[in-house]
C-alpha positions as CSV (number, residue, x, y, z in Angstrom):
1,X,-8.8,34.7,-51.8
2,X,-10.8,31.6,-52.1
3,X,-7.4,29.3,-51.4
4,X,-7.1,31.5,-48.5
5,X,-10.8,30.4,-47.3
6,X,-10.1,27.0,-47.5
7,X,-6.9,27.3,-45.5
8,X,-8.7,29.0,-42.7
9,X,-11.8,26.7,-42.9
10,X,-9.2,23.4,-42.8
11,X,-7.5,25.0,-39.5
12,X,-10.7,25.6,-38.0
13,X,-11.8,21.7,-38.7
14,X,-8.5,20.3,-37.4
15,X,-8.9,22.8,-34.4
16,X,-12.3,21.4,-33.4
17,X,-11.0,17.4,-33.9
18,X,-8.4,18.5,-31.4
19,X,-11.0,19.7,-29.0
20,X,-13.1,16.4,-29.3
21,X,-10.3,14.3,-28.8
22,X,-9.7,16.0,-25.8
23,X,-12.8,16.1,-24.4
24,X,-12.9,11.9,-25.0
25,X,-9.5,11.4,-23.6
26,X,-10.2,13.6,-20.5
27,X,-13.7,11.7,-19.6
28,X,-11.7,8.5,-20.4
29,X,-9.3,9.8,-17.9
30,X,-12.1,10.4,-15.4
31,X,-13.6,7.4,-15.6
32,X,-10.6,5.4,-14.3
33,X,-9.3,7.5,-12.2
34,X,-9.8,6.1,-8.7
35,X,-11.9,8.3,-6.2
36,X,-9.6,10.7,-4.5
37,X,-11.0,9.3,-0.8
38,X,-9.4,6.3,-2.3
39,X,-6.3,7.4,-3.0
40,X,-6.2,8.7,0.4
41,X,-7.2,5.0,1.5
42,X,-4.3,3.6,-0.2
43,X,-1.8,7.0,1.1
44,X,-3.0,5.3,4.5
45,X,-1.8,2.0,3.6
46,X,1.5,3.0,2.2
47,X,1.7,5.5,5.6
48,X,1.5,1.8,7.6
49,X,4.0,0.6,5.8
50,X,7.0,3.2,6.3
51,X,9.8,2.6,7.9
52,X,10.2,2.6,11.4
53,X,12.0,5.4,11.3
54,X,9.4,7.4,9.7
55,X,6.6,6.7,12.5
56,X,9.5,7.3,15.1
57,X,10.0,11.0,13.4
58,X,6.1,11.3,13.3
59,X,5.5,10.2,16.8
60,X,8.2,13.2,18.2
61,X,6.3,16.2,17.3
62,X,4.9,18.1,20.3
63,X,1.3,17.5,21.6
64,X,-0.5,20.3,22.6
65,X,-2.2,20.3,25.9
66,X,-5.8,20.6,24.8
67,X,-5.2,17.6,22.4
68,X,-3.7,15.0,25.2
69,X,-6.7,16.4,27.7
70,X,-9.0,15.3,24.9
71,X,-6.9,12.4,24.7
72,X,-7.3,11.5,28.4
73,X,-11.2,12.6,28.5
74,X,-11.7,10.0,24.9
75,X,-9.9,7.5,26.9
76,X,-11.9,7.3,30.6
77,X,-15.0,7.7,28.5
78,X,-14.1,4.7,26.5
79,X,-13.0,2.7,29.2
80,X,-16.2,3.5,31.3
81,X,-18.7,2.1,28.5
82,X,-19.4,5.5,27.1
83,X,-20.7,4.8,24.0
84,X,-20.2,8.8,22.6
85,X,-16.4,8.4,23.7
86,X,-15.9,5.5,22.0
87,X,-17.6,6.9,18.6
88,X,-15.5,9.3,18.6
89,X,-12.5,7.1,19.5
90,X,-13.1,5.2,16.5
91,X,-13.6,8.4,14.5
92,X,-10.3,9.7,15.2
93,X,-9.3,6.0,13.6
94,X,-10.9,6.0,10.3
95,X,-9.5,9.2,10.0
96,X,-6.5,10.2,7.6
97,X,-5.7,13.6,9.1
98,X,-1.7,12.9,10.4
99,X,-2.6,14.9,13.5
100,X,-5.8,12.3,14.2
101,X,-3.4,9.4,13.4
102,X,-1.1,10.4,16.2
103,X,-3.8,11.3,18.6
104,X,-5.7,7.7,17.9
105,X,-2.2,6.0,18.4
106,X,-2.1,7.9,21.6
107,X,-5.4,6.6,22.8
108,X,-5.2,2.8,21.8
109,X,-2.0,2.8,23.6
110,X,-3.6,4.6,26.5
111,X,-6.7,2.4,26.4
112,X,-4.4,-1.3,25.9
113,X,-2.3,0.0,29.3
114,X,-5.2,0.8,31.4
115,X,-6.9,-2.8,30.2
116,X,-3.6,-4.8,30.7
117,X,-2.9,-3.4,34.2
118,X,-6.4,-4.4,35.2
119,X,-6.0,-7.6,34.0
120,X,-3.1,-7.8,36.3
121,X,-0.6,-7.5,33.4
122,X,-1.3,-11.2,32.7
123,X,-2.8,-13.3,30.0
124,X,-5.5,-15.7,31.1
125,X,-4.3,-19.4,31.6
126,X,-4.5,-22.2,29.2
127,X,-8.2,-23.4,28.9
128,X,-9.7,-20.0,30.1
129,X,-11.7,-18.5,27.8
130,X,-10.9,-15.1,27.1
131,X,-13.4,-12.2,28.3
132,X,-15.3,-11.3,25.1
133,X,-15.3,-13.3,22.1
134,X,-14.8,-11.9,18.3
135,X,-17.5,-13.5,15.7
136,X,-17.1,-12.3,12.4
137,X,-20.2,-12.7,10.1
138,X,-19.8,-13.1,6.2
139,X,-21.9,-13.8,3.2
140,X,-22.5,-12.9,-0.4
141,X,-25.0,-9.7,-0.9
142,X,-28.4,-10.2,0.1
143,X,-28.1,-13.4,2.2
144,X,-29.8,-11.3,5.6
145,X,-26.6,-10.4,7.1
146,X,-28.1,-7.2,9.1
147,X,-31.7,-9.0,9.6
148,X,-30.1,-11.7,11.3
149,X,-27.4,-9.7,13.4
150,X,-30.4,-7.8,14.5
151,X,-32.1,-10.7,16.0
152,X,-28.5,-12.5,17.0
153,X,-28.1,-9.4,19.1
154,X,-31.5,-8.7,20.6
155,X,-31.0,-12.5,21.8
156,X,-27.6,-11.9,23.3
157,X,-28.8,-8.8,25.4
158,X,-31.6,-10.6,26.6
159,X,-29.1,-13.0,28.3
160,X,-27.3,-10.1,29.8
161,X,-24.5,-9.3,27.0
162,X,-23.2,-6.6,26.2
163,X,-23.0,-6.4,22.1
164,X,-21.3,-4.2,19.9
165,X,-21.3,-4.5,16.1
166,X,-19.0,-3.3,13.4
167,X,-20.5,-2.6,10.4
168,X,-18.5,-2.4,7.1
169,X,-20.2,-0.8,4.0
170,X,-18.4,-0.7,0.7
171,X,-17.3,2.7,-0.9
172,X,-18.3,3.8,-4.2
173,X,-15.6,2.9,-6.4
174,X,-16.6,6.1,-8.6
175,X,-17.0,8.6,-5.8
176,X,-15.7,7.2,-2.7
177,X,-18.7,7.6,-0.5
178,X,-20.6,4.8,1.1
179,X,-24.4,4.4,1.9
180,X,-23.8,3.3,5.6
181,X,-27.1,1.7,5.9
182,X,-26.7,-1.3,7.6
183,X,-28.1,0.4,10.6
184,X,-31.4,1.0,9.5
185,X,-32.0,-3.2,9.8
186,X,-30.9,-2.9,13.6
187,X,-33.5,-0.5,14.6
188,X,-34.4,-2.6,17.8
189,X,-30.5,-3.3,18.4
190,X,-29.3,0.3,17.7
191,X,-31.5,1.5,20.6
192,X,-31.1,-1.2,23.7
193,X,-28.5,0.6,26.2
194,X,-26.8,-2.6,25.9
195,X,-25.7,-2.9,22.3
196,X,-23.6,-0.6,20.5
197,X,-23.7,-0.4,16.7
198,X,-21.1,1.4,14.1
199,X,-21.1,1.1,10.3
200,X,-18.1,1.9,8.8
201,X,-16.8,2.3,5.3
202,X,-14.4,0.0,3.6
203,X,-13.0,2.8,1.7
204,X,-11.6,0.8,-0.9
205,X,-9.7,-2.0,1.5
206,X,-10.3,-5.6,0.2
207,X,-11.1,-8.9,1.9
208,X,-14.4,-7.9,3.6
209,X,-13.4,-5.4,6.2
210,X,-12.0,-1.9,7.1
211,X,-8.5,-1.2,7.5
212,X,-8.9,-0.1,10.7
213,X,-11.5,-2.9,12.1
214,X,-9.3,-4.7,14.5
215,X,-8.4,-1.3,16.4
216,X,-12.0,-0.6,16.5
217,X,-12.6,-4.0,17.6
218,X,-10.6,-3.7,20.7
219,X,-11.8,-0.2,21.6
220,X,-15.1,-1.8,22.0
221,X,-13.8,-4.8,24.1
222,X,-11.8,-2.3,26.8
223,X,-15.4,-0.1,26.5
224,X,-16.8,-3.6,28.7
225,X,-18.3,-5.3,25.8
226,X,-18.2,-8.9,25.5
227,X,-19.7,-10.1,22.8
228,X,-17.9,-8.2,19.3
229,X,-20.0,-9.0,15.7
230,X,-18.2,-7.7,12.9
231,X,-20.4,-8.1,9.7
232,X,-18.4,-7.8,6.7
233,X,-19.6,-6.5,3.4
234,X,-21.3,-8.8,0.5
235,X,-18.1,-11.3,-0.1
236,X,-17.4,-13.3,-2.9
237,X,-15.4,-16.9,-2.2
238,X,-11.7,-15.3,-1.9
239,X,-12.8,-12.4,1.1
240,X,-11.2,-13.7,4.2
241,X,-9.1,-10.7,5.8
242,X,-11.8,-11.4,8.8
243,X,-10.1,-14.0,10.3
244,X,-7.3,-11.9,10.6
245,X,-9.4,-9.6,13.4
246,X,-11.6,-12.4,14.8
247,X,-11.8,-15.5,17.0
248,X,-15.0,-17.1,15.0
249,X,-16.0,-17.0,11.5
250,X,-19.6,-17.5,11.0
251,X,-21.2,-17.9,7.4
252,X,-24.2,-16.8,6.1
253,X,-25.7,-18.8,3.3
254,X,-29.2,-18.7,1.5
255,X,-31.3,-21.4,0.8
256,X,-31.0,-23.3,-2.4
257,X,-26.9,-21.3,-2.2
258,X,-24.7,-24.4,-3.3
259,X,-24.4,-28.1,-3.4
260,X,-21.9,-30.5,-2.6
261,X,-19.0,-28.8,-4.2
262,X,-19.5,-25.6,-3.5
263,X,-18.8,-26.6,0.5
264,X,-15.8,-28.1,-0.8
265,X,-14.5,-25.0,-2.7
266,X,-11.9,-22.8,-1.1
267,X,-11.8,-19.4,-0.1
268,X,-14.7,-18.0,1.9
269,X,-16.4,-21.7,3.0
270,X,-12.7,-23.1,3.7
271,X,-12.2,-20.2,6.9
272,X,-15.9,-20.8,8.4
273,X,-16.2,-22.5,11.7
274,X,-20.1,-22.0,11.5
275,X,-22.6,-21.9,9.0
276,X,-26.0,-20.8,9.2
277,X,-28.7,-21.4,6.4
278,X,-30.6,-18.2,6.7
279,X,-34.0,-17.4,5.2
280,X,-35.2,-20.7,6.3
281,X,-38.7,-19.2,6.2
282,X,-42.0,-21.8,5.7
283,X,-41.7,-21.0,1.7
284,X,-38.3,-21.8,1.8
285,X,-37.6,-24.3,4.3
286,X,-37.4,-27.5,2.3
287,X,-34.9,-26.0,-0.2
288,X,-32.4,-24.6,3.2
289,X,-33.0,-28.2,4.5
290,X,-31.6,-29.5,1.4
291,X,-29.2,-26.9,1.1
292,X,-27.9,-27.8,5.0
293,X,-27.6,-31.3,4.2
294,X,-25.3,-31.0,1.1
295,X,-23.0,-28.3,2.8
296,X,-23.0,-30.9,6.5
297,X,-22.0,-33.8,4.3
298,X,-19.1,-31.9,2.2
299,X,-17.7,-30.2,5.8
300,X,-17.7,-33.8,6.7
301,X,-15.5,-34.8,3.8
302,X,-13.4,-31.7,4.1
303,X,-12.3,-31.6,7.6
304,X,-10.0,-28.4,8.6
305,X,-6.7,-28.8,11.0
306,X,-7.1,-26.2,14.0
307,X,-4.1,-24.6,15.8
308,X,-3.2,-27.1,19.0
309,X,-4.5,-30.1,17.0
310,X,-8.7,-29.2,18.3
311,X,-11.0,-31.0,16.8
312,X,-13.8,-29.2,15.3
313,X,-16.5,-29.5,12.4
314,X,-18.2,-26.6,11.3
315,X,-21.7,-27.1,12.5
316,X,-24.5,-26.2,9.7
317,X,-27.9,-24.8,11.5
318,X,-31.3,-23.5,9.8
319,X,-32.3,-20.0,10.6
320,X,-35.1,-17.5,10.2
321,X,-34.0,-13.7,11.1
322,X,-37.5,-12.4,10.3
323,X,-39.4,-14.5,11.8
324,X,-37.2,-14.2,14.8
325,X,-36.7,-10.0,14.5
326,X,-40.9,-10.4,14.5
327,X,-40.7,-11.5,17.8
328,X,-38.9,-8.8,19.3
329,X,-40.8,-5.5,20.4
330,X,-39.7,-2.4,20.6
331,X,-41.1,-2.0,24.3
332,X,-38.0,-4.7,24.9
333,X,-35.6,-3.1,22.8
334,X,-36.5,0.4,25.0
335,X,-35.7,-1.4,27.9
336,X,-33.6,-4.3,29.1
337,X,-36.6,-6.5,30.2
338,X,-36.8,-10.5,30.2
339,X,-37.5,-11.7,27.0
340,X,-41.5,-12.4,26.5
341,X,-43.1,-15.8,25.8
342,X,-42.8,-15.4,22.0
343,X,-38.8,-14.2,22.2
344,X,-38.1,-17.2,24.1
345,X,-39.7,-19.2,21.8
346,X,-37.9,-18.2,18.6
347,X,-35.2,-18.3,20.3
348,X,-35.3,-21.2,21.0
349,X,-36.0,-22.7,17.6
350,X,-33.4,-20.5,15.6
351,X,-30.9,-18.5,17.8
352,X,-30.3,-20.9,21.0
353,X,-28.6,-23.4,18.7
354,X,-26.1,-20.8,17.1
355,X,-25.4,-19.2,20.6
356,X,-24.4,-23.1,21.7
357,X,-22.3,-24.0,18.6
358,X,-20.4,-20.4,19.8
359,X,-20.0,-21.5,23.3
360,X,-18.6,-24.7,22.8
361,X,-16.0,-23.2,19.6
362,X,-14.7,-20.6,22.4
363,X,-14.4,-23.3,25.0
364,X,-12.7,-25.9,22.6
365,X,-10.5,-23.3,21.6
366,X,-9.3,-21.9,24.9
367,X,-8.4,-25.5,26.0
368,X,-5.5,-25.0,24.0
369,X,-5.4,-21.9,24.0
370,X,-5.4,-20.8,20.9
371,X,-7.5,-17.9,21.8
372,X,-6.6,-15.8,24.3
373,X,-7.3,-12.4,25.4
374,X,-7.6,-9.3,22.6
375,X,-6.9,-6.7,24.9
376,X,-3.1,-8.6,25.8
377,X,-2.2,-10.6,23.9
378,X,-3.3,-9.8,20.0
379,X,-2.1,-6.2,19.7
380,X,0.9,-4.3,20.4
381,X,2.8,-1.3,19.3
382,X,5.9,-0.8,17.3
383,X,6.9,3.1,16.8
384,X,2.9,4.1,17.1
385,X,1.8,1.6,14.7
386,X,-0.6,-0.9,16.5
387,X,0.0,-4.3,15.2
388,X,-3.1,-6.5,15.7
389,X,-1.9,-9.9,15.4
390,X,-5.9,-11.4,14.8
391,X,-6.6,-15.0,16.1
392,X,-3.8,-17.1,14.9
C-alpha cells in the first residue's frame, strides 16, 4: 500500500513539472512571437513581391458596381482637394484586405491618368522645376521633429502653400499598435484649410517610413498640394528608405548632437541635403552654434556627388520651433490671414533661411533634371503593382 502511495505521489510530481515547463515554454513562445498585425505587414510585403502572374490573376476578378462607383467618387474627391476623399484614399492603402488592395490599385491608376493627361501627357522640360516638391524630414527621437514641422508649415501656408504631411509612427513590436500622436504637436497646422495632416503607422517596415508612403505621397500631390513633408519616425544612422520617396532630405539634429566625426559618419548624415540644428533656444544656443560649426566644417570635408554632376553642400542652419510655434495664433491658423508682425519676424530669423536653402536645392536640381515630376515620371504600374521609382 505505502509503495503504491509513493508511485502515485511521484506521477503526480512529474505531472505538475510537465505543466510548468509548459507554461514557461508557451510564454517564451509568446514573447517572441511577432505581433500578428506584423505578420500581416510582412504577408503584404511578400504579396508585392509575387510573380507577375499572380497580380495579373488577382487583378481579373470582377468589380462590382458599387465598388468602382466608390472608386470613381474616392477619385474626383481626391483630385478636387477633398481632404475626406483622400483620407480615405490612403486608407484603402494601408489596408491589407485583398479586396482594398485591388480597389486602391484601381484608384492610384485612376488618379496617375487623370494627372498625366492634364499635364498634357508630358514631363516638364529640363531645368523646370517640377510642381510640388517632396522634403523628407529625419532625426533621432526627441530632436523636435513635429514642433518644428508645425511651424515649417504654418510658415509655408502663410506664403500661400498648400502643405500636406505624412506622419509615420512606429508600431508596437509586442502588440502591433501605434500611438499616432504626432498630430497632437500640429494643432495650429491640423486645422488651416490649407494643410493637410496624416499619421500613419510603420507597421513593422524599416528604414524610417511606411510601406505604403510613396503612394500616399502622390495621392496628396494629384489632391493640388505642393509642398509634401514626410516626417519619418526616431532614426538611428542606417534609416534612409526616405530618399527612396522624396526629392529632399532634411535632418534634424539637437544641440550639443555630434562633433566632427559624427558628420563624417555614414548612414543617416551621408543622404541629408540639409541640416537644421533645432532647439537653438537662448539656453541652448551657444552649444547648437558649436554643434553647426563642427557638422558645416565636416560636410565641407565630405562633399557628396549629385546625379548630373550638381554641385551642392548641405547647408547647416540654427533653428527654434518653439519659439517660432509661439508666434503663431490660433486666430491665423482658423483662418488663412497674412502673417502678423511677430510671425514675420520669426520667420524671418529661423524659417526664411530653411525655405531658401529648399528653393535653391529644387532649382539646382531641376537644371539637370534630376527631379522631375511625381505624378509622371516616378511611378508606374506593372500588373496593379505601382512601382514608385523615388528621386533617383
Amino acid at each position: 500500500m505505502l509503495g503504491y502511495l509513493h508511485r502515485v505521489s511521484t506521477i503526480n510530481k512529474n505531472a505538475s513539472r510537465l505543466v510548468t515547463a509548459r507554461v514557461i515554454w508557451s510564454t517564451a513562445l509568446n514573447r517572441f512571437r511577432p505581433a500578428p498585425a506584423l505578420l500581416a505587414s510582412s504577408v503584404v510585403h511578400q504579396r508585392r513581391n509575387t510573380s507577375t502572374s499572380a497580380a495579373a490573376a488577382a487583378s481579373t476578378d470582377t468589380t462590382d458596381p458599387d465598388v468602382t462607383a466608390e472608386t470613381e467618387r474616392l477619385v474626383s474627391g481626391v483630385l478636387s482637394g477633398d481632404r475626406i476623399a483622400l483620407s480615405r484614399a490612403i486608407t484603402l492603402i494601408e489596408s491589407n484586405r485583398s479586396d482594398h488592395r485591388r480597389q486602391s490599385a484601381d484608384v492610384m491608376r485612376r488618379v496617375l491618368s487623370a494627372t498625366a493627361a492634364a499635364a498634357g501627357g508630358t514631363a516638364p522640360a529640363p531645368g523646370t522645376p517640377p510642381r510640388s516638391i517632396r522634403i523628407g524630414i529625419s532625426g533621432p527621437p526627441g530632436v523636435g521633429k513635429s514642433t518644428f514641422i508645425e511651424s515649417f508649415g504654418m510658415y509655408l501656408v502663410g506664403l500661400g502653400h498648400r502643405v500636406a504631411v505624412l506622419s509615420i509612427d512606429p508600431s508596437s513590436t509586442r502588440t502591433g499598435g501605434s500611438i499616432l500622436g504626432d498630430k497632437t504637436r500640429m494643432i495650429n497646422l491640423s486645422r488651416h484649410p490649407s494643410a493637410y495632416v496624416r499619421p500613419s503607422p510603420s507597421r513593422g517596415t524599416l528604414g524610417g517610413v511606411a510601406a505604403d508612403t510613396s503612394e500616399s505621397v502622390v495621392l496628396c500631390e494629384s489632391g493640388g498640394f505642393d509642398v509634401v513633408l514626410v516626417e519619418t519616425v526616431g532614426v538611428g544612422q542606417s534609416e534612409v528608405s526616405v530618399r527612396d520617396c522624396c526629392d529632399m532630405v532634411m535632418l534634424l539634429v539637437s544641440p550639443g548632437g555630434g562633433d566632427e566625426l559624427q558628420g563624417m559618419k555614414k548612414g543617416i548624415v551621408e543622404i541629408a541635403d540639409l541640416i537644421v540644428v533645432n532647439k537653438a533656444d537662448t539656453a541652448m544656443l551657444s552649444v547648437a552654434r558649436d554643434t553647426k560649426v563642427e557638422y558645416a566644417h565636416a560636410l565641407a570635408l565630405n562633399r557628396r556627388s549629385y546625379p548630373g554632376g550638381v554641385q551642392w553642400t548641405p547647408p547647416v542652419r540654427l533653428c527654434s520651433s518653439l519659439e517660432s510655434q509661439s508666434a503663431f495664433t490660433p486666430e491665423q491658423s482658423a483662418a488663412a490671414a497674412p502673417p502678423s508682425a511677430s510671425v514675420a519676424a520669426a520667420a524671418e530669423l529661423h524659417l526664411k533661411p530653411i525655405w531658401t536653402d529648399v528653393q535653391k536645392f529644387r532649382k539646382a536640381m531641376a537644371v539637370c533634371a534630376v527631379m522631375s515630376d511625381a505624378s509622371l515620371c516616378r511611378c508606374r504600374f506593372d500588373d496593379d503593382v505601382m512601382v514608385c521609382c523615388g528621386a533617383e
